[in-house]
N, C-alpha and C positions, 0 to 999 in steps of 0.2 A: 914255686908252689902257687896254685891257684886254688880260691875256696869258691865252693857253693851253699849256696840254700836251697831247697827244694820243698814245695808242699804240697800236699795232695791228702786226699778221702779216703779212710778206707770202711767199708759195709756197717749203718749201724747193726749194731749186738756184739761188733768182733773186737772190740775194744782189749778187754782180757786176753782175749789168744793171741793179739796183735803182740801183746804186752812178752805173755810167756814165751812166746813163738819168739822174739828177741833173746830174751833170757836165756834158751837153752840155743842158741844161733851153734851152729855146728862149727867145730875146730878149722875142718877144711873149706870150707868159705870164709871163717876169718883171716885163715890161710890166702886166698884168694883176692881178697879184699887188700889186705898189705902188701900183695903181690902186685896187685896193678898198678900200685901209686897210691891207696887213699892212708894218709897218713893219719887221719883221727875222721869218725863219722857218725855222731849225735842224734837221736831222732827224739822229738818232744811231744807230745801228745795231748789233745786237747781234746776229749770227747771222739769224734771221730774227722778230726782236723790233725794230721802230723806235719809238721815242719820237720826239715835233716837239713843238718848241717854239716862239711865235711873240708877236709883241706887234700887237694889229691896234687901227686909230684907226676910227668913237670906239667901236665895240666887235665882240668876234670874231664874233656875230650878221652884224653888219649887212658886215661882211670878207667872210663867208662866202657871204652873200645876193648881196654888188657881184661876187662872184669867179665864182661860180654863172650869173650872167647872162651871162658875157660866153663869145662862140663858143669863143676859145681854150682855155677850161677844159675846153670838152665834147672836141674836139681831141683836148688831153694827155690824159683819164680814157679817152676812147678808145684811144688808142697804148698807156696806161701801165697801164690796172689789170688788163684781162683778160690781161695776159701775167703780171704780179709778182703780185696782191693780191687775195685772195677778196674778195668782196664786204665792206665795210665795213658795221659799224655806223651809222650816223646818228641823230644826235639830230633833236628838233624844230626845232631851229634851222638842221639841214643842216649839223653839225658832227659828224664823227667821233670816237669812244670819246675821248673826255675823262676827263683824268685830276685829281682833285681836287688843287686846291693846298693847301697845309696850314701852309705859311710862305713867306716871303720876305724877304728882307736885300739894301739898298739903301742904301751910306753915302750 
């Protein structure tokens, strides 16, 4: 298991929709999302600053890669990013602005 952090902008005004737009997250991309590896995936929101956090098996590479392939993804980035979320970042792995970890505490 390997966890990430991610943060990124999304449009002001779209705070709310950002919000709902989770809320009603459709069956089959949560589908999707358990499908590729992500075993639990958090997002916090701050205004128009979200930080995610997520824990993906056997690593967020290969989450990101199984989650990327499948139709449903293309779907939601459709529906969800050109209304909330400027273009993202991407790393070479197909992971968004990644935030370094620096510690962790696990009794």
């Amino acid at each position: 298991m390997e966890r990430v952090c991610l943060s990124f902008e999304i449009l002001p005004g779209t705070g709310e929709e950002f919000d709902r737009r989770h809320q009603e997250a459709w069956p089959e991309f949560l589908e999707a999302l358990a499908g590729a590896g992500f075993r639990t995936y958090t997002l916090f929101r701050r205004d128009t600053t979200v930080i995610a956090y997520g824990e993906c098996e056997p690593s967020v590479a290969e989450a990101f890669a199984r989650l990327s392939s499948q139709p449903v993804a293309a779907r939601w980035s459709e529906w969800f990013i050109p209304a909330i979320m400027p273009a993202a970042v991407i790393d070479e792995e197909g992971v968004p602005d990644r935030v370094s970890e620096v510690w962790h505490f696990e009794p």
